[in-house]
C-alpha positions in Angstrom: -177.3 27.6 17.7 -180.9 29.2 17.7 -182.2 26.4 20.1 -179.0 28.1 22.6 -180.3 31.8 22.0 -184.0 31.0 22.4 -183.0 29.6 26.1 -180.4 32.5 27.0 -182.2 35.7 25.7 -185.3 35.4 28.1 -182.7 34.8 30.7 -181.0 37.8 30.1 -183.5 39.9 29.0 -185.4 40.0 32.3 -182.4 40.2 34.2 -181.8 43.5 32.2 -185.5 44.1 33.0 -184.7 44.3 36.6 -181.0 46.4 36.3 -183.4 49.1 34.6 -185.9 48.8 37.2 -183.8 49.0 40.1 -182.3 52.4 38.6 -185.6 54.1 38.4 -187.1 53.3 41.7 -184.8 51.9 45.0 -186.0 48.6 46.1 -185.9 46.9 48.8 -184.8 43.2 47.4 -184.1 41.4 51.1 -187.7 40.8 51.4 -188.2 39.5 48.1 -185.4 37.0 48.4 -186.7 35.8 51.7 -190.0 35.2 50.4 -188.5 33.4 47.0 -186.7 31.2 49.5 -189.5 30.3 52.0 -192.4 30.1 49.4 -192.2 30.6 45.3 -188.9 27.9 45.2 -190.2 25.1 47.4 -193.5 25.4 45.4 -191.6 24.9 42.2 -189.7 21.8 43.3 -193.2 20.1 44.9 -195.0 20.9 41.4 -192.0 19.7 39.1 -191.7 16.6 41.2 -195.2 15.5 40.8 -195.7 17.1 37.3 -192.4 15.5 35.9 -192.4 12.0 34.2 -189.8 9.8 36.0 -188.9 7.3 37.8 -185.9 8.4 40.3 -184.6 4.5 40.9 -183.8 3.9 37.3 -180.9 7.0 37.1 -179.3 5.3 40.3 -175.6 6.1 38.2 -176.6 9.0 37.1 -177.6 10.3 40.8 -174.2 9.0 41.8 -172.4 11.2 39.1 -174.2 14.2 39.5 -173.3 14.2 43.0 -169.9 13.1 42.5 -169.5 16.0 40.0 -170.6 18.5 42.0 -168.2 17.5 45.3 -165.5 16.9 43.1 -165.8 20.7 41.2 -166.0 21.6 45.3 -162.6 20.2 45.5 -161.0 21.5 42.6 -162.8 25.5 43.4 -161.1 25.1 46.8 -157.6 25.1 45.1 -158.6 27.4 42.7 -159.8 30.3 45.6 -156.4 29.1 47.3 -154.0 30.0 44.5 -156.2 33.0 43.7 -156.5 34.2 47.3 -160.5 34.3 47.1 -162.8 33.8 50.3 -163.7 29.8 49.4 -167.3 30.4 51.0 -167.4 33.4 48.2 -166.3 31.5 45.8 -166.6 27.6 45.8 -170.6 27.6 45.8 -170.5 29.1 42.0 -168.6 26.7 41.0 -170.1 23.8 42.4 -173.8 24.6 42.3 -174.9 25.7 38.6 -177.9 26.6 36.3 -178.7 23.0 36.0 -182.6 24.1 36.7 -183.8 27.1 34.7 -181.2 27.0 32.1 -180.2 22.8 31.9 -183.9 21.3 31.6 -185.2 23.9 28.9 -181.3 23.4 27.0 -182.0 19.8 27.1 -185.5 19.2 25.7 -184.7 21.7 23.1 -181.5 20.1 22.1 -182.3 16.2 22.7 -186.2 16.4 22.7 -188.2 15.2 26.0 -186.7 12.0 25.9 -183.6 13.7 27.8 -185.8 15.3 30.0 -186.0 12.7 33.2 -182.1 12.2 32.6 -181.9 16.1 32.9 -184.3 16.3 35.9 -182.6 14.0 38.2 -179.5 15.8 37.8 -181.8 19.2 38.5 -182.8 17.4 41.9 -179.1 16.4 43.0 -177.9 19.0 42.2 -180.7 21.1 44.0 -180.2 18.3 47.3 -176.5 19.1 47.6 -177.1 22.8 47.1 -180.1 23.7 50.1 -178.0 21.2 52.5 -174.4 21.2 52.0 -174.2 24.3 50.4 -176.2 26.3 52.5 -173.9 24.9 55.4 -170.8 26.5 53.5 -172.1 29.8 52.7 -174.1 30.2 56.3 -171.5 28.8 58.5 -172.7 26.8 61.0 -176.3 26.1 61.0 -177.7 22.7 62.8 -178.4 20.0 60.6 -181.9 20.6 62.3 -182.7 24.2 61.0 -181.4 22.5 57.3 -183.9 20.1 57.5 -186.8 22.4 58.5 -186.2 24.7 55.7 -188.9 25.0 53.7 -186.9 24.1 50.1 -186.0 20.2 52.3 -189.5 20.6 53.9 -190.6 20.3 50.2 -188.5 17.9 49.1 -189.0 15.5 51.8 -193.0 16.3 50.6 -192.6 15.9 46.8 -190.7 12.5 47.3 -193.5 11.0 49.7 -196.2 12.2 47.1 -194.1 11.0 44.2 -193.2 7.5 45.6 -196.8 6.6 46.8 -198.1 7.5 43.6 -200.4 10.4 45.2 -202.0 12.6 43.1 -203.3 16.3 44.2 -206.5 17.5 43.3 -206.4 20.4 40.9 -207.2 23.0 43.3 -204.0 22.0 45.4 -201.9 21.7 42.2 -202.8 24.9 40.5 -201.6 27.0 43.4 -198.8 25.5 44.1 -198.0 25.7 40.4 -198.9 29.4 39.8 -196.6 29.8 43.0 -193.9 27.8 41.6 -193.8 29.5 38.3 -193.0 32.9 40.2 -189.5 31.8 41.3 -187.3 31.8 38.4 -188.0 34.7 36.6 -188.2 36.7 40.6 -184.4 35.2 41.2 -183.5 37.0 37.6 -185.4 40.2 38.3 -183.7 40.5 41.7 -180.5 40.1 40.1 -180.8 42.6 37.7 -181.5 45.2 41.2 -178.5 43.8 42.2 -176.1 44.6 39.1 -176.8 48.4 39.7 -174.0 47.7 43.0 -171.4 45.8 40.7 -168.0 47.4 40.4 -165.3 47.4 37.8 -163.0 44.9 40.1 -165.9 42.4 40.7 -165.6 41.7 36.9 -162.5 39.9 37.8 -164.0 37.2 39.7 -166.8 36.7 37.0 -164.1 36.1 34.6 -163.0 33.6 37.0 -166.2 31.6 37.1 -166.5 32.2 33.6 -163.3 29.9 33.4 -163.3 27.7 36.3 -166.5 27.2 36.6 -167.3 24.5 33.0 -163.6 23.1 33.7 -164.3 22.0 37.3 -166.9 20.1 36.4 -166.6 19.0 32.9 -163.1 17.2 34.0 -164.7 15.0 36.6 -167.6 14.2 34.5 -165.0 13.2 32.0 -163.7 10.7 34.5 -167.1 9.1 35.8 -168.3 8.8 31.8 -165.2 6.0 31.9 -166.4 4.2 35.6 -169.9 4.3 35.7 -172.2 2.3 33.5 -174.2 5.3 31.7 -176.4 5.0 28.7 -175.6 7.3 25.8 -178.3 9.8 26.7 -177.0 10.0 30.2 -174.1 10.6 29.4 -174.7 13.2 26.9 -176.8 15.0 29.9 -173.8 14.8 32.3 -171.4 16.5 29.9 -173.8 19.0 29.7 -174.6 19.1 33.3 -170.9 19.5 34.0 -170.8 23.0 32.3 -173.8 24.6 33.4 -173.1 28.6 34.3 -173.3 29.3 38.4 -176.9 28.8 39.4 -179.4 31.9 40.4 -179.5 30.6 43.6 -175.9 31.4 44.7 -176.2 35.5 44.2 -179.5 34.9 46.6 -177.7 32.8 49.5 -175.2 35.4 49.1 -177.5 38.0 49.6 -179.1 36.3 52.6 -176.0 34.9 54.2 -174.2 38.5 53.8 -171.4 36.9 51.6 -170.4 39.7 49.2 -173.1 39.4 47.5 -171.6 42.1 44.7 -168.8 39.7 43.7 -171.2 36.4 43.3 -174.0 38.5 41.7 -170.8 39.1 39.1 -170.1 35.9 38.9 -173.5 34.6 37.7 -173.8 37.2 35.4 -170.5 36.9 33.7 -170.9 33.3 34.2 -174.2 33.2 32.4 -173.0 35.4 29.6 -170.1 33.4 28.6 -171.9 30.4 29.1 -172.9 31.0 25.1 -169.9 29.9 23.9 -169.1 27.1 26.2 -172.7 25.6 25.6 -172.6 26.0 21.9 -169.1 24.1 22.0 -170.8 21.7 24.0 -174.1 20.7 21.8 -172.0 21.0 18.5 -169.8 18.5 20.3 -172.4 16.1 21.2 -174.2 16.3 18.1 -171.4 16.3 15.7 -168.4 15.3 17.9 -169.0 11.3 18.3 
């Protein structure tokens, strides 16, 4: 589907951007991700929160089974790095935490038109929830629930939903900044991944086929299962099927980076993940348009 190749080839052509990059001059990427952390990311999720158009009470199922999809492909990952005999804290983030963000919310205004796109943004900031709290707690160790809180990414959050709720609107030379900041993140998380690419090794490929697999399948089965419980509308349920699929997020290379958590194998992991995710999206949208 064009609508599929418009969405992955920016992806992928900036990450190849940065693997180019990265062999011409050495770069020192720690830095960057720290300051995509502590700055470009939690200016994203203030500006999308007040840009956005809707209304977080109304998707109360649809919170519920975004969460419950994500905790349930936790689940399944953890017996899946068990029979393989991979490091869960390597392994179960990418398969619970995926592109829901950069790839989901552009896959599902072009494919269902902005009607889809509060459906798709709740999941976005479930997903995102779970991933700075829980799963920075699985891939750090232990951290206090108090140094979670004060991240900057919650510190947001916690901002965005107090502006968003009270109906508070920023004047335009708060927005635009935070904006212009926001806008850095996601293509500096593909540009950094790029760098990091130059380090990946023939065996690493293995595990990316792994998430290339396990990855749609963890989550697609329980999203199967919550389509049956909870009281969805069509639209939301056509955005959790997709939801359930998305490739490993971004993110998880740069926690893995931070956090020291061979970084090589989940840098693989998103990549391969990404790649393949052609195929299991395509399958997905023909499905949903044609399917039922």
């Amino acid at each position: 589907m064009s609508q599929v190749f418009t969405v992955l080839f920016p992806v992928f052509s900036i990450i190849l951007i940065g693997y180019f990059y990265g062999r011409w001059r050495h770069s020192d990427i720690d830095t960057v991700n720290r300051m995509n952390i502590d700055v470009f990311i939690p200016a994203l999720v203030i500006d999308s929160m007040l840009t956005s158009d809707f209304e977080l009470l109304a998707y109360k199922w649809l919170i519920l089974a975004g969460v419950l999809v994500v905790l349930l492909s936790g689940v399944i990952a953890v017996i899946i790095a068990r029979v393989l005999n991979i490091e869960p804290r390597v392994f179960v983030p990418s398969m619970m935490f995926n592109n829901c963000g950069n790839m989901g919310l552009p896959v599902a205004v072009l494919a269902f038109g902005p009607s889809a796109l509060p459906a798709a943004m709740v999941l976005f900031l479930a997903s995102n929830t779970l991933h700075f709290t829980l799963g920075t707690r699985i891939v750090g160790g232990k951290i206090s629930w108090f140094k979670l809180l004060t991240m900057p990414i919650n510190l947001a959050m916690i901002i965005g939903l107090l502006l968003s709720f009270n109906h508070v609107t920023l004047p335009d030379f708060l927005l635009l900044p935070i904006h212009m900041l926001g806008q850095i993140c996601i293509p500096l998380m593909l540009f950094t991944l790029g760098i990091r690419m130059i380090s990946v090794d023939f065996s690493a490929w293995r595990i990316g086929l792994y998430a290339a697999i396990f990855r749609p399948l963890s989550g697609l089965i329980p999203a199967i299962v919550l389509i049956g419980i909870l009281p969805l509308s069509d639209i939301q349920q056509q955005q959790l099927l997709l939801f359930s699929i998305f490739p490993p997020a971004v993110l998880n290379y740069i926690f893995a980076e931070q956090y020291r958590q061979q970084p090589i194998n989940v840098a693989s992991m998103v990549v391969v993940g990404n790649a393949s995710s052609v195929i299991t999206l395509f399958a997905m949208l023909y499905y949903l348009s044609y399917g039922n």
